[in-house]
N, C-alpha and C positions, 0 to 999 in steps of 0.2 A: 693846316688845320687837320687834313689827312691822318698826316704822318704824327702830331701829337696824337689823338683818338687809337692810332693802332696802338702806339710804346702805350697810352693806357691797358690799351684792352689787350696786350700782354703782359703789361705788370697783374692786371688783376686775373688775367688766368691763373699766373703765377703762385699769384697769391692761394688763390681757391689753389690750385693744387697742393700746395703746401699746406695748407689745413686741413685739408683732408688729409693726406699724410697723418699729420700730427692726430687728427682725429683717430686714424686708424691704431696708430701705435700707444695711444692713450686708451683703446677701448681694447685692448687683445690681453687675455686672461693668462692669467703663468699656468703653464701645460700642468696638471695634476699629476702627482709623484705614486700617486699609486697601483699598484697594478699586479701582477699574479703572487701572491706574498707563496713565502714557505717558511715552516718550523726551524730558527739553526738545531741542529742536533748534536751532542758531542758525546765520543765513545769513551770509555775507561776500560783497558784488557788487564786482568791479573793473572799470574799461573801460582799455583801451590802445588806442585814443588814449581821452581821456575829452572831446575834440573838436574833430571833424572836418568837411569840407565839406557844405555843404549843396550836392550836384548828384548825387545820383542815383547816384553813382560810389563814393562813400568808404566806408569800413568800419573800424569798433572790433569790438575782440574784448573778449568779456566770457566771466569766469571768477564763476562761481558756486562756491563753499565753502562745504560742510555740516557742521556737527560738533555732537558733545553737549554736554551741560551743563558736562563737564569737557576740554575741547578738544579732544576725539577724533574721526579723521576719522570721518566717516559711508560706507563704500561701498556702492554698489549703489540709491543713491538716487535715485528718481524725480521730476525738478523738469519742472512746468509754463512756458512762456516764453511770455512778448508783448510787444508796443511801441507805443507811442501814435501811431506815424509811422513809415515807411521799410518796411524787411522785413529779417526773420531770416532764421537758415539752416537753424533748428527751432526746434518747435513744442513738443519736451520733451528733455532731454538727464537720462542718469546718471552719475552722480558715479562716479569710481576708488577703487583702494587709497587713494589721498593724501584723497578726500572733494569733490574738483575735476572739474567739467567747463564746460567754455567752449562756446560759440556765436558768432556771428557776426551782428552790425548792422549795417546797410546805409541811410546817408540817402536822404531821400525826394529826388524830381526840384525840381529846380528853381523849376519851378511849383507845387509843393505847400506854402503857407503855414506854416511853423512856423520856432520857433526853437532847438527842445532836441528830444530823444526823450527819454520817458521807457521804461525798461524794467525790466518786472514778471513776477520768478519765486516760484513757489508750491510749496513741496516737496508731494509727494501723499502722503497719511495716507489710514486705515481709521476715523479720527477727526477728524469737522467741524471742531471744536476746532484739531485742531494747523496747518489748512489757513491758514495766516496767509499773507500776500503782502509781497513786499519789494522794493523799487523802487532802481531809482540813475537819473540822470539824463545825458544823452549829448548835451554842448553843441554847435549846428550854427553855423556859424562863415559870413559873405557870402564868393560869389567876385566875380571883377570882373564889371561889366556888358560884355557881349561888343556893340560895337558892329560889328562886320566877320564877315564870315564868314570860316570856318577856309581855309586852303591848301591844298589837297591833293596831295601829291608823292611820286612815286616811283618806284623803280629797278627794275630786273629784272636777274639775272645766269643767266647767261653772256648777254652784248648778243645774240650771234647763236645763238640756241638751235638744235641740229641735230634732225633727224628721229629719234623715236625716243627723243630725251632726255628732262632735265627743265628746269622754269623756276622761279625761286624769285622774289616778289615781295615787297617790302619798302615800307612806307609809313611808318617810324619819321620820314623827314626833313620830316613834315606837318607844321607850323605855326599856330596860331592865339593872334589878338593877338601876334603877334610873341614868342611863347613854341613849345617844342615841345611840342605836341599831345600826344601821348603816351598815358598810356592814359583819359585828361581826355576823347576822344571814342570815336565810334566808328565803323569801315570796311568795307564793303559795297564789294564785285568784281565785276563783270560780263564776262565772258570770252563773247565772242560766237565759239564755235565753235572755242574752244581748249581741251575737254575739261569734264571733270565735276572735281567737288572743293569744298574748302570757302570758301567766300565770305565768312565775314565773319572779321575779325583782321586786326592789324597787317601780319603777317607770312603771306602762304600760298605756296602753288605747285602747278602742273603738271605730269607725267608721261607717258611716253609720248605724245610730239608729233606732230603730224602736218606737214609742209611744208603753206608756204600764209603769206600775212599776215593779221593779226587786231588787232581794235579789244578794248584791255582799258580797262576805264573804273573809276574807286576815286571812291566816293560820301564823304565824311566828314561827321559830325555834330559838332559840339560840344555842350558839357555845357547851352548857351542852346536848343539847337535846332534851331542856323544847319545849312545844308545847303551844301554845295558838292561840284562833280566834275569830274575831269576825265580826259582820254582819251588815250591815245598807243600808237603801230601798233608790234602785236610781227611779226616774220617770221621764221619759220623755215626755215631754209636744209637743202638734203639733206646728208647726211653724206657727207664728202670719199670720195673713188675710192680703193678699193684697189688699188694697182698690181700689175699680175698682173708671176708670177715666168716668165722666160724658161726 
């Protein structure tokens, strides 16, 4: 009588435990799927030119486009920018209403060995995770080998400048390799005791003259290097006699 009474009162522990069990895994909730969300964001890099000279001189513009998962722009967006080679015109740009903002690329000189830039923007997140980097590539293309140096030439108008006036000088009809220089180099002025003003540029000038003759001298570079200058006498003449009235 014992021994039936226990095998009950173990089947029925059994039991209760096994119900519980089942209780337990009948009342346990599915873990909720949600939890620190973030924006997907996807980058678009364009370059115009996507490539240019390799001298120190050239420039692509590059357009960055931010937007979400589902094509929408992004504004207000903060992107990181850099370049394997050359130089930018910033260091981070943000994005418009449209999700768009451009920069500016500038190949390396000459002498700087390479033959592409690459360039690399990072949009900035509050999350490591989203900080992914995205690259395009800016092909540098040979110029000619410069065996002569540049020409340097140029005009000034009015020829006979009067006291008092101004002078404008012009060095656009400079020369190198038998091409026009243009803005391929660059032009340093030297006005020995024809006033203050800016010195370097194609085009500058003069004001307020003084009589007197003067040695103006235009230094040119080109994109190799090369140096050349050369010198020619400006004079300025007093300003013609007013004829007094009888």
């Amino acid at each position: 009588m014992q021994i039936k009474m226990a095998g009950i009162v173990r089947v029925s522990a059994t039991l209760l435990l096994t119900g519980s069990f089942a209780a337990c895994v009948d009342r346990q909730e599915t873990p909720s799927l949600t939890g620190p969300s973030r924006t997907a964001v996807a980058v678009n890099l364009t370059a115009s030119p996507d490539r240019i000279l390799h001298n120190g001189l050239a420039q692509s513009t590059v357009t960055v486009e931010v937007h979400d998962e589902n094509g929408k722009p992004l504004a207000d967006r903060r992107v990181s920018v850099d370049a394997s080679t050359g130089s930018i015109s910033h260091v981070d740009v943000v994005t418009g209403a449209d999700g768009k903002a451009s920069f500016v690329v500038r190949a390396p000189a000459l002498s700087t060995p390479a033959e592409k830039i690459t360039v690399f923007v990072t949009p900035f997140s509050d999350n490591f995770d989203n900080a992914f980097s995205h690259s395009l590539t800016i092909g540098l293309t040979g110029t000619p080998v410069n065996t002569t140096a540049p020409t340097p030439t140029f005009t000034f108008e009015p020829a006979a400048p009067e006291e008092g006036g101004g002078i404008v000088f012009d060095a656009s009809a400079t020369t190198d390799e038998g091409q026009a220089c243009g803005g391929l180099c660059s032009y340093s002025w030297f006005f020995d005791g024809l006033g203050a003003g800016l010195t370097q540029g194609m085009v500058v000038s003069r004001n307020a003259l003084t009589r007197g003759s003067y040695a103006v001298t235009l230094t040119v570079t080109d994109n190799a290097g090369t140096v050349r200058s050369t010198t020619r006498a400006v004079t300025v003449i007093p300003p013609p006699a007013v004829a007094e009235e009888e």
